[in-house]
KOLVOLUM-84759 format. One record per atom (N, C-alpha, C, O): x, y, z; residue number from 1; atom name. Coordinates in Angstrom, 3 decimals, decimal comma, padded with zeros to 6 digits, m for minus. Example, Ala and Ser with C-alpha at 12.3 -4.5 7.8 and 13.67 -1.06 7.14 Angstrom:
<marpas>
[marpa [013,190; m005,690; 007,800]; 1; N] [marpa [012,300; m004,500; 007,800]; 1; CA] [marpa [013,200; m003,300; 007,800]; 1; C] [marpa [014,236; m003,319; 008,465]; 1; O] [marpa [012,850; m002,250; 007,080]; 2; N] [marpa [013,670; m001,060; 007,140]; 2; CA] [marpa [012,900; 000,030; 007,870]; 2; C] [marpa [013,409; 001,138; 008,039]; 2; O] 
</marpas>
This chain:
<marpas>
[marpa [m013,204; m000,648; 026,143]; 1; N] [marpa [m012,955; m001,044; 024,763]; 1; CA] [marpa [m011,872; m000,142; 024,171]; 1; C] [marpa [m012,100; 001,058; 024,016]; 1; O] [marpa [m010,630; m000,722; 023,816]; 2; N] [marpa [m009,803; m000,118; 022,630]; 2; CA] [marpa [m010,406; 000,364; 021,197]; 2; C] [marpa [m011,124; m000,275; 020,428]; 2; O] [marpa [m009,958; 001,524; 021,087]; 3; N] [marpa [m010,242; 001,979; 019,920]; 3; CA] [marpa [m009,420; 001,676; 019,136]; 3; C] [marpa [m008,260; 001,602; 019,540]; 3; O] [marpa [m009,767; 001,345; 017,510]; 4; N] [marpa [m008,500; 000,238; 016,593]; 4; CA] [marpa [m008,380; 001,411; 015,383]; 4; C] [marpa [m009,280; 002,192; 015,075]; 4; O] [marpa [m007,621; 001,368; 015,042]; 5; N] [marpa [m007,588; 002,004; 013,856]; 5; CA] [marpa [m008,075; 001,774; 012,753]; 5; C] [marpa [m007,678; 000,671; 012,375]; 5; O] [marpa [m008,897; 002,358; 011,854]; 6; N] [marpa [m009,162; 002,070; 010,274]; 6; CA] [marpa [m008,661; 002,321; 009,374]; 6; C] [marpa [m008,705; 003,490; 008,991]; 6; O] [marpa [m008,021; 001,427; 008,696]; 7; N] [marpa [m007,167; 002,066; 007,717]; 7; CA] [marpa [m008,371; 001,859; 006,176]; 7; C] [marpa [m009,025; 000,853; 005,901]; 7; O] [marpa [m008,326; 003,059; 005,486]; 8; N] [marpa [m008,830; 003,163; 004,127]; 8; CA] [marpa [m008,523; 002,247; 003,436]; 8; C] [marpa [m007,647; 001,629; 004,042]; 8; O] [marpa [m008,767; 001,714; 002,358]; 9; N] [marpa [m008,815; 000,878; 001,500]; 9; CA] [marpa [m007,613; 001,197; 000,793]; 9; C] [marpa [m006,747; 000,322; 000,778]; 9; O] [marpa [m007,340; 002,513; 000,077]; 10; N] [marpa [m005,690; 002,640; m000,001]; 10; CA] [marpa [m004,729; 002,235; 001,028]; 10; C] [marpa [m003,606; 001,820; 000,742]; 10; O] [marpa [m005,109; 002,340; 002,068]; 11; N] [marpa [m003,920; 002,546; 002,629]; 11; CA] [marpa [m003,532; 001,312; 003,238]; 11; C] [marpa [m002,429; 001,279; 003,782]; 11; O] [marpa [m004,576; m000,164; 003,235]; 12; N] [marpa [m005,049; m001,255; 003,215]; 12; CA] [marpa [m004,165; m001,557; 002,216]; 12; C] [marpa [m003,183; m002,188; 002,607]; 12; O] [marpa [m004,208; m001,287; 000,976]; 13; N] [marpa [m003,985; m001,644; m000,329]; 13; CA] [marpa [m002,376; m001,719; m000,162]; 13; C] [marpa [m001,801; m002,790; m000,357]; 13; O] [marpa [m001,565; m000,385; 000,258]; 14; N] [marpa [m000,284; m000,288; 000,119]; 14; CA] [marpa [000,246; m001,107; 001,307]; 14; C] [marpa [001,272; m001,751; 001,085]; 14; O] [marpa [m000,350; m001,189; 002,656]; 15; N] [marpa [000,287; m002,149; 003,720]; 15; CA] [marpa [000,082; m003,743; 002,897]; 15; C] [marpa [001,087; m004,429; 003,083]; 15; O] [marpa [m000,588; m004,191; 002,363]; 16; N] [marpa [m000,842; m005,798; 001,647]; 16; CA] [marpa [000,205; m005,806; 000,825]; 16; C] [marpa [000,971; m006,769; 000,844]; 16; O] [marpa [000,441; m004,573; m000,159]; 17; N] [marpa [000,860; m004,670; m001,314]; 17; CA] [marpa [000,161; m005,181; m002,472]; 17; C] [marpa [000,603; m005,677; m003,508]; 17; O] [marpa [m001,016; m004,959; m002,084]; 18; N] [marpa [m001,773; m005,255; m003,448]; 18; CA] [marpa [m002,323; m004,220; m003,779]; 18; C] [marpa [m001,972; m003,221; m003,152]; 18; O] [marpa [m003,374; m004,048; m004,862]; 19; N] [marpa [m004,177; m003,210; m005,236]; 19; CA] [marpa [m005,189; m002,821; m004,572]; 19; C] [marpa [m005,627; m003,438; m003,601]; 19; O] [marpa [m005,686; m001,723; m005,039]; 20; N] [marpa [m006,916; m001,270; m004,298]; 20; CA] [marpa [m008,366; m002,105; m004,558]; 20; C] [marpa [m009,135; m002,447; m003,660]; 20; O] [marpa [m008,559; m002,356; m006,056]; 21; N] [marpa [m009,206; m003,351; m006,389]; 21; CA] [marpa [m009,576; m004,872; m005,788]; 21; C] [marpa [m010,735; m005,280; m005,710]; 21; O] [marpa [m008,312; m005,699; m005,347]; 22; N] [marpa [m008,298; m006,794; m004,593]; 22; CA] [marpa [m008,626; m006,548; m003,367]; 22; C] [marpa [m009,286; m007,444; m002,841]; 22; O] [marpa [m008,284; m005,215; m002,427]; 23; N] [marpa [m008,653; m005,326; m001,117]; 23; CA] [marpa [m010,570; m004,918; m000,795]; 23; C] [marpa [m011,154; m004,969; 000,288]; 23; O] [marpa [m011,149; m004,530; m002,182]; 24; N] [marpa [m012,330; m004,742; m002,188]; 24; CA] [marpa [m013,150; m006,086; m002,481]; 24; C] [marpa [m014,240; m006,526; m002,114]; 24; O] [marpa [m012,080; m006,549; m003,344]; 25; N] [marpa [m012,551; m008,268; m003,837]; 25; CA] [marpa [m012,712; m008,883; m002,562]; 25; C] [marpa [m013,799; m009,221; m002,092]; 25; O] [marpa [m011,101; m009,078; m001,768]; 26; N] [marpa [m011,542; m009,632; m000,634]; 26; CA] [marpa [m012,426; m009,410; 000,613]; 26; C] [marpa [m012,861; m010,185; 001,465]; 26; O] [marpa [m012,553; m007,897; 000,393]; 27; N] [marpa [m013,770; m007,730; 001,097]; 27; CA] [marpa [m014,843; m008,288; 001,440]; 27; C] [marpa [m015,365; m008,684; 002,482]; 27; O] [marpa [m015,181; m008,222; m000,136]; 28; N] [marpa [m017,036; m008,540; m000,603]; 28; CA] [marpa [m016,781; m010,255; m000,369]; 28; C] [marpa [m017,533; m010,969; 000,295]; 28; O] [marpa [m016,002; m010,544; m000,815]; 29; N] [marpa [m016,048; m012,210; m000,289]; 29; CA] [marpa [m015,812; m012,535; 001,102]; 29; C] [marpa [m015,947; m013,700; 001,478]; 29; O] [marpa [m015,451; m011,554; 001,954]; 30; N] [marpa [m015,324; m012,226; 003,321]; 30; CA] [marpa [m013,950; m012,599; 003,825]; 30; C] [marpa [m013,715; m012,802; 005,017]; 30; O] [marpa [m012,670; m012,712; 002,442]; 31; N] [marpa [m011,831; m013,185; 003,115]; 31; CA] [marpa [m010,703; m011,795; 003,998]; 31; C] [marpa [m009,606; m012,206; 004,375]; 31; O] [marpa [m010,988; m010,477; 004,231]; 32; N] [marpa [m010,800; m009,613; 004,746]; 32; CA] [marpa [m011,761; m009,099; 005,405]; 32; C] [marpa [m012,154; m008,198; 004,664]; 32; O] [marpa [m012,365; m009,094; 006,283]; 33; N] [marpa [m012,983; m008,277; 007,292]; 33; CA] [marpa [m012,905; m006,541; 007,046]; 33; C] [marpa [m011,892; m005,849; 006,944]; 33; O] [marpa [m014,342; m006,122; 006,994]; 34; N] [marpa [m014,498; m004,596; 006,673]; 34; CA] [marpa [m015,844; m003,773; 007,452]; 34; C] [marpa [m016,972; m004,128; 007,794]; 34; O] [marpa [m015,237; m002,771; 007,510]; 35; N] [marpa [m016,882; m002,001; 008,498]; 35; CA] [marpa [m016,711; m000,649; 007,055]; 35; C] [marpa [m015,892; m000,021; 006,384]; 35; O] [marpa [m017,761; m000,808; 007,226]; 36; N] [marpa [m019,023; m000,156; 006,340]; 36; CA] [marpa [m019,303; 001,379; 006,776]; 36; C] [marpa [m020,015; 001,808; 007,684]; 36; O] [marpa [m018,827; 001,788; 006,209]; 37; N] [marpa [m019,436; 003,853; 007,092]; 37; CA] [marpa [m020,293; 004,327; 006,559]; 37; C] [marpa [m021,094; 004,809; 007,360]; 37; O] [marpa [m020,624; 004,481; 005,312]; 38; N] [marpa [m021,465; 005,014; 004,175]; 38; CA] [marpa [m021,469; 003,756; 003,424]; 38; C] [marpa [m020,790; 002,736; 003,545]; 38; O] [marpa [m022,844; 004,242; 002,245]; 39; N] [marpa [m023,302; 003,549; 001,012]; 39; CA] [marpa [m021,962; 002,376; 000,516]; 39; C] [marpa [m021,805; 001,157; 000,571]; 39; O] [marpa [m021,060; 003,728; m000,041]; 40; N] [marpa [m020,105; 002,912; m001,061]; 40; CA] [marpa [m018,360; 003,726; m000,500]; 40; C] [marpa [m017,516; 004,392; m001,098]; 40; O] [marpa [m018,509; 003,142; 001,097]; 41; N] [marpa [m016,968; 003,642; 001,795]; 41; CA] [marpa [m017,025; 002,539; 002,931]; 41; C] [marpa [m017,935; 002,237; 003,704]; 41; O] [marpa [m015,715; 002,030; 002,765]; 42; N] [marpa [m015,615; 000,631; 003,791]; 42; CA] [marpa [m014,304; 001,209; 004,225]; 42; C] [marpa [m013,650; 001,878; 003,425]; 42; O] [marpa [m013,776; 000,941; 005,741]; 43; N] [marpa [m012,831; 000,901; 005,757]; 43; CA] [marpa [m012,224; m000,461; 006,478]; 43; C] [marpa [m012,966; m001,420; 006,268]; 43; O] [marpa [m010,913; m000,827; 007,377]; 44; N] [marpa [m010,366; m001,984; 007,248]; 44; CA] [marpa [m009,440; m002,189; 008,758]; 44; C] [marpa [m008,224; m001,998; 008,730]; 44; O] [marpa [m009,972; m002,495; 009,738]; 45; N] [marpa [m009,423; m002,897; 010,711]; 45; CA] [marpa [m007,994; m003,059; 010,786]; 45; C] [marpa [m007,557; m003,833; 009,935]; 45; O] [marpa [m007,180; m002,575; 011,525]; 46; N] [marpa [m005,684; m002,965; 011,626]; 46; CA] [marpa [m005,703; m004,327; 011,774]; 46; C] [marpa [m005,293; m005,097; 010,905]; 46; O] [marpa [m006,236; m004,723; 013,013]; 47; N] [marpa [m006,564; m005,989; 013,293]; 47; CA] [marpa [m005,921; m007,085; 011,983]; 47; C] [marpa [m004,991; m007,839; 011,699]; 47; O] [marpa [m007,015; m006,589; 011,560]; 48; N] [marpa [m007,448; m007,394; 009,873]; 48; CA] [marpa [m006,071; m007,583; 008,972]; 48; C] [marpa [m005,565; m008,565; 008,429]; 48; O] [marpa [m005,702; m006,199; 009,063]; 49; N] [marpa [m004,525; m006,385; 008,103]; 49; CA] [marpa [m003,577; m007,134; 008,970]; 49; C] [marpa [m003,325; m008,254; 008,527]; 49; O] [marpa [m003,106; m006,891; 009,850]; 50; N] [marpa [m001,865; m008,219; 010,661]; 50; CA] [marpa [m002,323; m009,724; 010,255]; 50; C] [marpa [m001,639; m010,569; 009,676]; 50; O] [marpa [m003,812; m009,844; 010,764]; 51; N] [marpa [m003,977; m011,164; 010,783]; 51; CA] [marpa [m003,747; m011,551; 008,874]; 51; C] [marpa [m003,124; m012,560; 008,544]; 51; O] [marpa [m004,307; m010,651; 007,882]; 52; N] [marpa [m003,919; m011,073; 006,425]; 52; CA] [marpa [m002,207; m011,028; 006,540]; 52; C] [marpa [m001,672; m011,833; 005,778]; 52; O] [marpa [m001,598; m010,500; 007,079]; 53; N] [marpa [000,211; m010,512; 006,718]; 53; CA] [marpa [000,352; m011,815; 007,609]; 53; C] [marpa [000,652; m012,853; 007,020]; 53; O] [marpa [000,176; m011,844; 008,871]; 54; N] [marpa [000,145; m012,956; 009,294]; 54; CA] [marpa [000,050; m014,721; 008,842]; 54; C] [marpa [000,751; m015,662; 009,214]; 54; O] [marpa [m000,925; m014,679; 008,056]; 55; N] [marpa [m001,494; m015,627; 007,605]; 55; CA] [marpa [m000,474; m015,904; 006,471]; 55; C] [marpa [000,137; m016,967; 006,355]; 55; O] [marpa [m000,360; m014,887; 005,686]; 56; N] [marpa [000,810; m014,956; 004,197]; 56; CA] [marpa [001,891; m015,617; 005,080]; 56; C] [marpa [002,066; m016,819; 004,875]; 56; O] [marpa [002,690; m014,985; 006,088]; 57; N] [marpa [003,829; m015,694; 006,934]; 57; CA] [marpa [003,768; m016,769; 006,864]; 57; C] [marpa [004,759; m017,405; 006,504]; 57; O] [marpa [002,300; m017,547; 007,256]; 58; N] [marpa [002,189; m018,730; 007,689]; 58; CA] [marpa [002,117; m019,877; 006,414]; 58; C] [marpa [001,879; m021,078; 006,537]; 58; O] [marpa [002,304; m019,374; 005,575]; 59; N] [marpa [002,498; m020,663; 004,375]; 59; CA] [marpa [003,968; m020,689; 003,652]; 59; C] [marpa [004,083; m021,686; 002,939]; 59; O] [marpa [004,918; m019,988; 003,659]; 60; N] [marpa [006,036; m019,105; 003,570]; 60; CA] [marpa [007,038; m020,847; 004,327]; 60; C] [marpa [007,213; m020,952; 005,541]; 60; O] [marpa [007,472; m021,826; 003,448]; 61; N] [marpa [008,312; m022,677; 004,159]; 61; CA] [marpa [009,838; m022,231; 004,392]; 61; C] [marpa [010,487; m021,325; 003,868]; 61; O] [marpa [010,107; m022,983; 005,155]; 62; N] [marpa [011,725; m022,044; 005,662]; 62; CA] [marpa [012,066; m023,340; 005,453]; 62; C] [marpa [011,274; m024,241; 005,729]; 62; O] [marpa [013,349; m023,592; 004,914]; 63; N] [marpa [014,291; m025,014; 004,565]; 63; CA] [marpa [015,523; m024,398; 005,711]; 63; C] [marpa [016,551; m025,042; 005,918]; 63; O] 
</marpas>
């Protein structure tokens, strides 16, 4: 098994370009994938973040 990196929720926040706030929103709803370490500390799969930039790519029309 590869070990993946976790990126913090900041640091989540600044690769999206969103806030720190939203990358918890999407959390708790599911539409970002998160592992849980403690009570109230999540952090955020690299994985995760490609496939969210990814996905933005994918609606992005090219004329």
């Amino acid at each position: 098994m590869v070990m993946q990196r976790l990126f913090t929720v900041k640091e989540a926040s600044e690769a999206l370009h969103v806030s720190p706030s939203l990358v918890y929103t999407l959390a708790r709803r599911g539409r970002l994938a998160s592992v849980r370490i403690a009570p109230h500390v999540i952090r955020i799969p690299e994985i995760e973040i490609q496939k969210m930039i990814d996905s933005a790519y994918d609606h992005i029309k090219v004329d």
